[in-house]
N, C-alpha and C positions, 0 to 999 in steps of 0.2 A: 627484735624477733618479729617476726613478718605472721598476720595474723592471717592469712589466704595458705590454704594447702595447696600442695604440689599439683593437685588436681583441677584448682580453680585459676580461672585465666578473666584476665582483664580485657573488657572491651574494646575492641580494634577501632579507634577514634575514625578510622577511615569509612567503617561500617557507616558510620553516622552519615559523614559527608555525601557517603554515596546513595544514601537513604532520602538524604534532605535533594538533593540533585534528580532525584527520581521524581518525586514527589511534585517539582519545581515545574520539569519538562514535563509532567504529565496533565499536570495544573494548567500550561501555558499552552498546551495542544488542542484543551478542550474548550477553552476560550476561544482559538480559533475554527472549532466543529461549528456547524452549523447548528443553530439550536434543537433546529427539531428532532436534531440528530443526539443531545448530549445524554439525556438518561441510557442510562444500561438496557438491556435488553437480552434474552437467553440467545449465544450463540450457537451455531453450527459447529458441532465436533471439530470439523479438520479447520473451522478458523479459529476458533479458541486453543486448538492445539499450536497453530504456526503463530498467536497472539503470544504465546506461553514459550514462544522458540525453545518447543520439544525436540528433542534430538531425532523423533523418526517423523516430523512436522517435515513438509517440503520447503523449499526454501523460498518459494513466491506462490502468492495464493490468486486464485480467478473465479470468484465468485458469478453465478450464473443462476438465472431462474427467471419465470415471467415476470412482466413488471408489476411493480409492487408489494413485492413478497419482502421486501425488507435488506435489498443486498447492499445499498449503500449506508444504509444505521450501521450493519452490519461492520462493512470496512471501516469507518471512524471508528469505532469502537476497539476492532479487534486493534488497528494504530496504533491506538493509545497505548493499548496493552504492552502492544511490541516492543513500541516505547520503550516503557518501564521495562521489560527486561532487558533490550536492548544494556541500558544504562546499569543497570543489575548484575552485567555479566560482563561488560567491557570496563565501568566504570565512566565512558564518555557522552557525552548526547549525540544522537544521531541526529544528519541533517535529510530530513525528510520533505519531498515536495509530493504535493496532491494539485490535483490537477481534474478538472473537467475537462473528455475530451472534445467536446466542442471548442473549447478554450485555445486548448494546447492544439489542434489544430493547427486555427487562426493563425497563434503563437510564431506557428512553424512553418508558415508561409514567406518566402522572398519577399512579398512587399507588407510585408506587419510594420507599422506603426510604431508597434509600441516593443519589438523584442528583434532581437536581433538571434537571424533561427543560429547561426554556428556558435554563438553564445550559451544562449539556452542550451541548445543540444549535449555542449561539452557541460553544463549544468547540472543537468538532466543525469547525465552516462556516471557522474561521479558521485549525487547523492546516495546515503546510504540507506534510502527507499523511495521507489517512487508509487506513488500511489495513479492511477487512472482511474475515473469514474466513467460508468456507462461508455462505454467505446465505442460501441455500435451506434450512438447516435452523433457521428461524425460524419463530414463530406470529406473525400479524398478531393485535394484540392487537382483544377487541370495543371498538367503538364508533369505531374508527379511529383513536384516537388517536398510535397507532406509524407510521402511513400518513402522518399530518399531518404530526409532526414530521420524519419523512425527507424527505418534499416539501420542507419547508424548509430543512434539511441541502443535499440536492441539488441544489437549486435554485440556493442560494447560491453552492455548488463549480462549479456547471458554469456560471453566468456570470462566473466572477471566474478560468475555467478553475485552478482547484486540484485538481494529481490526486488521484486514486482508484483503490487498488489491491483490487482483488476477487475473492474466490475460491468457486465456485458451480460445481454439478452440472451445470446447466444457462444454455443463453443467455442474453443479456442480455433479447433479443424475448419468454421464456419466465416472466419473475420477477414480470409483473402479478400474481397471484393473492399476493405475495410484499407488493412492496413499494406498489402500486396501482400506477394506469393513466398518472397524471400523472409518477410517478418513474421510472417503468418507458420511458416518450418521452424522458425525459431522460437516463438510460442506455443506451440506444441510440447517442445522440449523441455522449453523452461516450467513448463504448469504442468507436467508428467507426475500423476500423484498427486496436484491441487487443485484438481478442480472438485469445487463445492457445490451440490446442487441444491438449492434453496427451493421452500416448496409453500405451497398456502395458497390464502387467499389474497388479494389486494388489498393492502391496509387502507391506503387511500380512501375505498370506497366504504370504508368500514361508518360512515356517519352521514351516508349517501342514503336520499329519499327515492 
């Protein structure tokens, strides 16, 4: 005779797995944050909403505000989040790249050293987030060729809708001289309904004589 009523249900061993797997990639994400970046911090509504991958959350967020107001704590933070629910709601870990775009630039130049841009590129277009920091503090490299391969980065993400998380001094409508004219239509699009305005003082200077 079975001592559980009809009413009581046994825990989905799966629950667990995918609990302990959460827990694991969210643990291993913040190990990679930057430290000054790792404590919590009170979000901004629409990033804690798309952190929480709410149903009426946009699907890529573009954090914006003067500098120092907190927009890169910000985006590690909301990541992490995402993370976790990412893993919550599909059951697998996402492969997430972040990226400085000073970096990723560099990166995406014809004579990088160290990456190979059609590599990266197709790298880039298939993660399931890429993260960009500060954008505006980039050089378009000459001849365009940083311009090309974002077109195609972008391009890819915004029809196959893969978010994209962005953090920039200035609007999306503002980053043509940035990233050109053709990437710059397609961010637009994609951050329709995510752009965050972040507001305050300069934390930086918060211990400043």
């Amino acid at each position: 005779m079975h001592s559980n009523s009809d009413d009581e249900q046994l825990p989905d061993p799966r629950d667990s797995v995918r609990r302990e797997r959460r827990e694991d990639a969210v643990a291993g994400f913040l190990k990679q944050t930057p430290v000054i970046y790792q404590h919590d911090i009170d979000l901004h509504p629409k990033a804690a909403a798309w952190a929480a991958r709410e149903a009426t959350a946009p699907v890529s967020l573009f954090l914006t505000g003067a500098i120092g107001v907190g927009k890169t704590h910000t985006a590690w933070q909301a990541t992490r989040g995402w993370i976790g629910e990412y893993i919550a709601t599909t059951g697998r870990q996402p492969s997430v790249e972040t990226w400085r775009s000073t970096a990723l630039f560099d990166a995406l130049r014809p004579d990088s050293r160290d990456y190979d841009g059609r590599v990266l590129t197709a790298q880039l277009q298939r993660a399931d987030l890429l993260y960009i920091d500060d954008l505006a503090a980039a050089r378009v490299s000459p001849g365009g060729w940083t311009q090309e391969r974002l077109y195609e980065l972008f391009d890819e993400r915004y029809i196959n809708r893969r978010p994209v998380l962005i953090t920039c001094d200035v609007l999306p409508s503002q980053t043509e001289h940035i990233v050109g004219e053709r990437v710059q239509s397609r961010l637009r699009e994609m951050f329709r309904g995510g752009v965050a305005l972040l507001e305050g003082n300069d934390r930086r200077a918060g211990g400043a004589q």
